[in-house]
Backbone as CSV, one residue per row, in Angstrom:
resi,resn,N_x,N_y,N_z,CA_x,CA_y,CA_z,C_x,C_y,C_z
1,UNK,0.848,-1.177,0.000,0.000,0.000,0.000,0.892,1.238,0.000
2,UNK,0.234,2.286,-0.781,1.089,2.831,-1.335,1.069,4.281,0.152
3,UNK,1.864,5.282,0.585,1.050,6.040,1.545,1.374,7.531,0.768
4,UNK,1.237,8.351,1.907,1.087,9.644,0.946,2.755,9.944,0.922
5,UNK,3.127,10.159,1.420,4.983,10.385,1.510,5.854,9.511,0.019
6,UNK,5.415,8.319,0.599,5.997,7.360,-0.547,5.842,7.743,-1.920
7,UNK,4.293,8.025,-2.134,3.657,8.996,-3.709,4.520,10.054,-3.713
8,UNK,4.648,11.024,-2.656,5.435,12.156,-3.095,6.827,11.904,-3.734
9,UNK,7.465,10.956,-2.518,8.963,10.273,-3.072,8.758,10.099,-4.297
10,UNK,7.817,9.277,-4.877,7.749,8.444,-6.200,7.737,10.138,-7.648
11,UNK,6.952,10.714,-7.142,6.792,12.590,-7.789,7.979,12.614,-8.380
12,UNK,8.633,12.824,-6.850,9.700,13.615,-7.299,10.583,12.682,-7.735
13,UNK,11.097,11.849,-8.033,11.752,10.850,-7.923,11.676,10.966,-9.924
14,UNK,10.279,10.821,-10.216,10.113,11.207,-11.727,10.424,12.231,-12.125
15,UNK,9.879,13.144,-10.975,9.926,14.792,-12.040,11.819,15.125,-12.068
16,UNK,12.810,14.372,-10.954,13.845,14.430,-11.132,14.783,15.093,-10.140
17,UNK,15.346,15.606,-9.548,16.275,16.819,-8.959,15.440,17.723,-9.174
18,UNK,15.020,18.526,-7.835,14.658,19.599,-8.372,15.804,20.808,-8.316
19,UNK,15.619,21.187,-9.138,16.759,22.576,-10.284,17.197,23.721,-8.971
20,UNK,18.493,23.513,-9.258,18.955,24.883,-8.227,19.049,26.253,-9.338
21,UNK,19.348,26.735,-8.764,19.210,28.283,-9.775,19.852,28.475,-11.468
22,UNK,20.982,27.795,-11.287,21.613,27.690,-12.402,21.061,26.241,-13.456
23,UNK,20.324,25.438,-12.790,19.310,24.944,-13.837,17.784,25.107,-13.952
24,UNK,17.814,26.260,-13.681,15.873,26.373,-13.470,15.581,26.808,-15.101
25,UNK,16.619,27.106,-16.184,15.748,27.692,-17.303,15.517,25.662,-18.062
26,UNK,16.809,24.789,-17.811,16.914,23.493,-18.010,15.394,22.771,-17.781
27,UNK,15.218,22.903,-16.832,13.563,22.457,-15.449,12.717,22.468,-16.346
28,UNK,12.672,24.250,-16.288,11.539,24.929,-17.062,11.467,24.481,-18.276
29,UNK,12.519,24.409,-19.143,12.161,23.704,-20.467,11.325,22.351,-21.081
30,UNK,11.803,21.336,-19.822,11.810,20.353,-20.406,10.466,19.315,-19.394
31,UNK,10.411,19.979,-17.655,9.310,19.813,-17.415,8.201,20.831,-17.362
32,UNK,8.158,21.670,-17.127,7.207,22.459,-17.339,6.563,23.484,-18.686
33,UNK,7.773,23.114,-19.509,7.617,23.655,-21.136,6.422,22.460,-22.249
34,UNK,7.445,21.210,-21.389,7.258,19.992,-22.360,6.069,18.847,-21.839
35,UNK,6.632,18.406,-20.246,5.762,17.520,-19.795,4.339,17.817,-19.494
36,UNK,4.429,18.863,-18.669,2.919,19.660,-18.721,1.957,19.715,-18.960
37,UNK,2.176,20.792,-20.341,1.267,20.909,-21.189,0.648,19.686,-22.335
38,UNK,1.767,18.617,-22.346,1.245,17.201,-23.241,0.268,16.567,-22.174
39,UNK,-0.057,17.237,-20.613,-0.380,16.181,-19.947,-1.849,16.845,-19.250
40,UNK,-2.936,16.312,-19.036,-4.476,16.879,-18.644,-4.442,16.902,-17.472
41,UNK,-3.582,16.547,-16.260,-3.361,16.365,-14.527,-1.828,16.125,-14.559
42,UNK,-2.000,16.627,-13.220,-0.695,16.587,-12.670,-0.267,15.369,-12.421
43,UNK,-1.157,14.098,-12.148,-1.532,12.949,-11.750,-0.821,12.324,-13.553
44,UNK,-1.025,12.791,-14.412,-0.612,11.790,-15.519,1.213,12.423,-15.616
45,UNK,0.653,14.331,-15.678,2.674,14.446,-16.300,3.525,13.775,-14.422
46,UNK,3.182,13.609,-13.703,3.761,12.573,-12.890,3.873,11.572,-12.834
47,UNK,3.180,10.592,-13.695,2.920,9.334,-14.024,2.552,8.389,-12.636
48,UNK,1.480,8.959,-12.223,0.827,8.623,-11.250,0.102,7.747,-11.449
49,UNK,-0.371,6.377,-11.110,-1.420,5.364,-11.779,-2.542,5.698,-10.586
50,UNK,-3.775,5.232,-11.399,-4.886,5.385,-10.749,-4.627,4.329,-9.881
51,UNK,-4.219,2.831,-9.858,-4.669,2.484,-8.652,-3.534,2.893,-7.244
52,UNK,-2.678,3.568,-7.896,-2.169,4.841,-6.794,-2.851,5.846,-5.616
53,UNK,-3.933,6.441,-6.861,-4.645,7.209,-6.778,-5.921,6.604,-5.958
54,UNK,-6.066,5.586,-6.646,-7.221,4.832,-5.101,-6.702,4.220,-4.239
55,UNK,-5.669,4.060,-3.665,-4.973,3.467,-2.631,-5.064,4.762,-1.939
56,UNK,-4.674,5.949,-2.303,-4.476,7.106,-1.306,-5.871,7.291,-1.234
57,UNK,-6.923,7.603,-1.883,-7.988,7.670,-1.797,-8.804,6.808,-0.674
58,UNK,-8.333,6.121,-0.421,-9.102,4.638,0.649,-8.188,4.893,1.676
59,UNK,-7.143,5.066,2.293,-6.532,6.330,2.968,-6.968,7.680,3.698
60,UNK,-7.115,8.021,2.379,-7.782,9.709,3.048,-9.573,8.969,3.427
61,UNK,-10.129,8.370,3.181,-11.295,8.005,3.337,-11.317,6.974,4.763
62,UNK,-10.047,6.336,4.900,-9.895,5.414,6.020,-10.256,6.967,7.554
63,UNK,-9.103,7.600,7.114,-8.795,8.799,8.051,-9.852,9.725,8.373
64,UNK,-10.706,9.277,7.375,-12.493,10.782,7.249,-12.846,9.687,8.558
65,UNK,-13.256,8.328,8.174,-14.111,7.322,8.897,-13.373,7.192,10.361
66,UNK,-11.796,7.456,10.771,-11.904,7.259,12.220,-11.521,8.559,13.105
67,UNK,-12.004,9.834,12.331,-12.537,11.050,12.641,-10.894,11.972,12.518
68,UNK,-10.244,11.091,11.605,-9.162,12.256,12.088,-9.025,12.997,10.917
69,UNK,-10.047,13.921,10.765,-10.086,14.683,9.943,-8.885,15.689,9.214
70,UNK,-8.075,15.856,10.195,-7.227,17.001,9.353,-6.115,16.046,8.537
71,UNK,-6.141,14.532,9.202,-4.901,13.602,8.134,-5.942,13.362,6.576
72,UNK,-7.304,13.327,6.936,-7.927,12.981,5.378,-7.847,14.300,4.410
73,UNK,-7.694,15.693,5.181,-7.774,16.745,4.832,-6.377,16.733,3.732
74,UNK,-5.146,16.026,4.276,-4.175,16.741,3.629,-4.236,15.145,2.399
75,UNK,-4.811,14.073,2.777,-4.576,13.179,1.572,-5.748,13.807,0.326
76,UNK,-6.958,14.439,0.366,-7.903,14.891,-0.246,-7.052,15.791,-0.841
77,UNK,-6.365,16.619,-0.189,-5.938,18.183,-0.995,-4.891,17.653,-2.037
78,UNK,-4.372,16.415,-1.673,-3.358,16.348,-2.780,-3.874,15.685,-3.854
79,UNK,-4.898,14.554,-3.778,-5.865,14.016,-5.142,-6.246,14.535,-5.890
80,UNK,-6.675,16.202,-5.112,-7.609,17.065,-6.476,-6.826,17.795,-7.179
81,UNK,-5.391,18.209,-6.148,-4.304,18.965,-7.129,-3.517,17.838,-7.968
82,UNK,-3.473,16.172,-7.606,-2.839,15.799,-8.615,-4.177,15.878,-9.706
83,UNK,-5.587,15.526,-9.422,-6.555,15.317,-10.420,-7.663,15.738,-10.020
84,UNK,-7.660,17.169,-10.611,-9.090,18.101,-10.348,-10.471,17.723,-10.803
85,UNK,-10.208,16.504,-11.800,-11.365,16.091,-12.491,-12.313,15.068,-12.145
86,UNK,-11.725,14.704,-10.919,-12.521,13.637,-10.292,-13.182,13.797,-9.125
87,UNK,-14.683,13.640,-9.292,-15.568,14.710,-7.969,-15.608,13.993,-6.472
88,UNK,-14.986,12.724,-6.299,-14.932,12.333,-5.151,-14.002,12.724,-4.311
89,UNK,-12.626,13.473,-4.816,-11.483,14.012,-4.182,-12.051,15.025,-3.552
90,UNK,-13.119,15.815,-4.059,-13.729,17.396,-4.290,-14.379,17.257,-2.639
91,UNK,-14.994,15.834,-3.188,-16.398,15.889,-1.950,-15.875,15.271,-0.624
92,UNK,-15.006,14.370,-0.772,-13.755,14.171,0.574,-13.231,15.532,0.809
93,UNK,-12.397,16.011,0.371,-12.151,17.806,0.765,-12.985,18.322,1.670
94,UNK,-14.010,18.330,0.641,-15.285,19.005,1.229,-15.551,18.511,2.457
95,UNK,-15.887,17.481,2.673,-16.740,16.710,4.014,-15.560,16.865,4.882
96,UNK,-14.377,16.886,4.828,-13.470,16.176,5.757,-13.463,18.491,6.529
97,UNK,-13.179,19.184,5.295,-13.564,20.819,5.731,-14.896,20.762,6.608
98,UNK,-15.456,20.361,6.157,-16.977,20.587,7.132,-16.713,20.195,8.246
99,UNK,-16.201,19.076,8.262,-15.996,18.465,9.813,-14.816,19.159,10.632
100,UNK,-14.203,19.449,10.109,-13.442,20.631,10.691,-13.930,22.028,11.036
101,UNK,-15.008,22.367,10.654,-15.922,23.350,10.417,-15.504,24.481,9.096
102,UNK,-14.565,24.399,8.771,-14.298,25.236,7.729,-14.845,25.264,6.495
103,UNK,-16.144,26.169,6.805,-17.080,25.530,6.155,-16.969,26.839,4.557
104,UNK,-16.159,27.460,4.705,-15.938,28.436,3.699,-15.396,27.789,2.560
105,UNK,-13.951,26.961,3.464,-13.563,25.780,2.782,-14.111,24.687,1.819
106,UNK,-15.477,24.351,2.690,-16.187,23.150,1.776,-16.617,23.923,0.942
107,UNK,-17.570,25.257,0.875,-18.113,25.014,0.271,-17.616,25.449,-1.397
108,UNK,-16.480,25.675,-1.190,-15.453,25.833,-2.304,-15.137,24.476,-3.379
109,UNK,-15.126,23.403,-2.341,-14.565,22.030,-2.698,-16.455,21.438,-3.374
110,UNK,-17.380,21.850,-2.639,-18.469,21.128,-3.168,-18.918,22.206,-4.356
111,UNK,-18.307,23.427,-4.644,-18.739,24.272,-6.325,-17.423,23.292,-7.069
112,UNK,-16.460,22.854,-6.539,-15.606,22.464,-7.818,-16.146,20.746,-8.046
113,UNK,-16.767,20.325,-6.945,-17.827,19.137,-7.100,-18.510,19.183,-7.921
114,UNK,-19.221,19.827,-7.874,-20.657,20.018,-9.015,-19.851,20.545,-10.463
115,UNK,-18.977,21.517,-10.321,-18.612,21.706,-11.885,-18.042,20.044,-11.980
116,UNK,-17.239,19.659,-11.719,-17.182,18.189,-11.957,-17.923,17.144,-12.688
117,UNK,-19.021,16.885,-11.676,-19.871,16.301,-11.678,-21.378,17.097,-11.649
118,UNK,-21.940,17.852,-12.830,-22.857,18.374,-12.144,-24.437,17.661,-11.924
119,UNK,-24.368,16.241,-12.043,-26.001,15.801,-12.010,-25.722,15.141,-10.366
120,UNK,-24.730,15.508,-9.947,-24.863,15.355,-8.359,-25.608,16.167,-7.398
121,UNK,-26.464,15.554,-6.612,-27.259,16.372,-5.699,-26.315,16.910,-4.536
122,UNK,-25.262,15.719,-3.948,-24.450,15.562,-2.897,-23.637,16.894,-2.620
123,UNK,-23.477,17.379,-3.671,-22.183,18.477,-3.214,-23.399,19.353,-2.664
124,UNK,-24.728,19.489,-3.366,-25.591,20.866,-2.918,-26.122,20.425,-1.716
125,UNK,-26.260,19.146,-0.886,-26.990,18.846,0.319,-25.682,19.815,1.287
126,UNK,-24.267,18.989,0.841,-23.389,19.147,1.822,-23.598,20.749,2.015
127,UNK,-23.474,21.414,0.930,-23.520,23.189,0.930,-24.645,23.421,1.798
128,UNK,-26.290,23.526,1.302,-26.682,23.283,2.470,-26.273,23.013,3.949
129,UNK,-25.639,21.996,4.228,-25.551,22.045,5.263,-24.230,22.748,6.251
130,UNK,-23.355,23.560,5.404,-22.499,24.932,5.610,-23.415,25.985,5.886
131,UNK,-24.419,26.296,4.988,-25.301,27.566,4.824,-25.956,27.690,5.903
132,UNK,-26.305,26.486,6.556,-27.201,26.304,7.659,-25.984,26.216,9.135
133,UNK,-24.858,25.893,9.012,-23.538,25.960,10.051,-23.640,27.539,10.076
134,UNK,-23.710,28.260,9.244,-23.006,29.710,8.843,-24.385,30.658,8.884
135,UNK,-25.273,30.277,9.252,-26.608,30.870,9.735,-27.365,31.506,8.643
136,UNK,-27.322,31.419,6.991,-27.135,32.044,6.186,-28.441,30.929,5.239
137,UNK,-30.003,31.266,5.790,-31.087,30.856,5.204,-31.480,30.678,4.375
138,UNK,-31.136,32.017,3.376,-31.426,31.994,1.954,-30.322,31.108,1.098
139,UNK,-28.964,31.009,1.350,-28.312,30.213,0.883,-28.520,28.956,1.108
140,UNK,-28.949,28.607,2.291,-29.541,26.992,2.552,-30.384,26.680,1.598
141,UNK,-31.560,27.659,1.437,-32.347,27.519,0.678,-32.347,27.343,-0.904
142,UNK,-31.624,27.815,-1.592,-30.908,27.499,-2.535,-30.038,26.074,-2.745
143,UNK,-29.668,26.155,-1.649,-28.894,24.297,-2.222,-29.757,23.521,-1.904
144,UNK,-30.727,23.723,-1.321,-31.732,22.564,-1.014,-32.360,22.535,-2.075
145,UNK,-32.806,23.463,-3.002,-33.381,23.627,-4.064,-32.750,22.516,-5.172
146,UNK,-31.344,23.493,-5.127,-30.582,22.270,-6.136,-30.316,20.477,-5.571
147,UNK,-30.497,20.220,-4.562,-30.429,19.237,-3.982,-31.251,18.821,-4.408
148,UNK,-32.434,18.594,-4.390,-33.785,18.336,-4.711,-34.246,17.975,-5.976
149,UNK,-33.731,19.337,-6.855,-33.903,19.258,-7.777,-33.627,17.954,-8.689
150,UNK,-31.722,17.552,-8.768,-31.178,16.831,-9.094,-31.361,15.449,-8.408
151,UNK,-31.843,15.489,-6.708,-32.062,13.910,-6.639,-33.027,13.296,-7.028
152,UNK,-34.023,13.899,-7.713,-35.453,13.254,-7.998,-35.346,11.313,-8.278
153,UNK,-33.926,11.418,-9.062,-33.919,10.134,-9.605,-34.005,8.911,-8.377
154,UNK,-34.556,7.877,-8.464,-35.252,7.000,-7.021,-33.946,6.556,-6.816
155,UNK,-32.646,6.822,-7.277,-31.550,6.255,-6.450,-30.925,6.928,-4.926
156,UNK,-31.645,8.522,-5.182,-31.724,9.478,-4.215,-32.427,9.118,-3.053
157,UNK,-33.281,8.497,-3.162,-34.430,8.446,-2.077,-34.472,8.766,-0.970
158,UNK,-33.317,8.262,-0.743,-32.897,8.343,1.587,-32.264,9.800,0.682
159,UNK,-31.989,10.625,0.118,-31.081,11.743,0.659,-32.168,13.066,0.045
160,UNK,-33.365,12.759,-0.494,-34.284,13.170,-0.670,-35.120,13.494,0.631
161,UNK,-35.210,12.237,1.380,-35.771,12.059,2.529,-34.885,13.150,3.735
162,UNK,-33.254,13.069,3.721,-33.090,14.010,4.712,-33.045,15.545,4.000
163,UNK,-33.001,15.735,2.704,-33.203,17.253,2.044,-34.609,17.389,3.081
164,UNK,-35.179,16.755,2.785,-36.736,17.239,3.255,-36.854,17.468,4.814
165,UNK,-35.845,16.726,5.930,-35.262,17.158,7.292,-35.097,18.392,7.236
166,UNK,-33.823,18.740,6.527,-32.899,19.546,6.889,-33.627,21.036,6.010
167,UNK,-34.627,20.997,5.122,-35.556,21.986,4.823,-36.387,22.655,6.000
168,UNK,-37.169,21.520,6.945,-37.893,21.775,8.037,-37.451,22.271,9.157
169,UNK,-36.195,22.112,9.342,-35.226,22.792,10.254,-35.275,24.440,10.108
170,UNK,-35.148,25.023,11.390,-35.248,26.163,10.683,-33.687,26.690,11.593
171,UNK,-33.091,25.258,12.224,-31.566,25.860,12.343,-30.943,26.759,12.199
């Protein structure tokens, strides 16, 4: 199992030496000129494999589940900067911020959720339930909207069922 340190080792280990002053135009050329831009995540011009990427993922998710939130915090932050495109990094971020209360935080991680993924209800319950931490009604009201909106489909059901809680609340 792979952990988060070891991935970094493995980073840098690819991306090479990193460049002291007298080779930073060298660096610049050849990784950040060349590898880069041929590459859609940081996660590929690192040659990061996904089941890398879900090993740390089941990790930062081990660490959400036995409450130690700020270790899932820092394995989440590095999934979405190696790969912004995948909305479960977004919504670990997110949840693991909430539970920390930094809820300014989530609700940053659950807008780059939904651009992600946008037929997800999940990122707008979680917002909701910032808006309602942060005393801020009309914004609750709004993600409940979109919450709602998008879970109609019967796979939603139970999270339909607590939209409709956490509406009646007047928290």
């Amino acid at each position: 199992m792979v952990s988060l340190q070891e991935l970094l080792a493995k980073i840098q280990a690819k991306a090479g030496k990193l460049p002291g002053e007298e080779e930073i135009d060298a660096y610049l050329q050849e990784f950040v000129l060349r590898k880069m831009p041929a590459s859609e995540t940081l996660q590929e011009a690192f040659d990061v494999s996904n089941v890398d990427m879900e090993i740390l993922y089941a990790q930062g998710y081990l660490y959400y589940d036995q409450n130690a939130f700020e270790d899932s915090t820092i394995i989440f932050q590095w999934l979405a900067i190696l790969n912004p495109f995948t909305a479960k990094y977004w919504m670990g971020l997110g949840n693991s911020s909430l539970m920390l209360k930094d809820y300014e935080k989530a609700l940053k991680c659950y807008a780059m959720g939904t651009v992600v993924d946008s037929d997800n209800p999940l990122p707008h319950y979680y917002a909701a339930l910032c808006y309602q931490a942060l005393k801020d009604p009309k914004e609750k009201q709004k993600a409940i909207d979109l919450a709602l909106a998008k879970a109609e489909d019967f796979k939603y059901a139970a999270l339909v069922r607590k939209i409709q809680i956490l509406r009646e609340c007047s928290c």
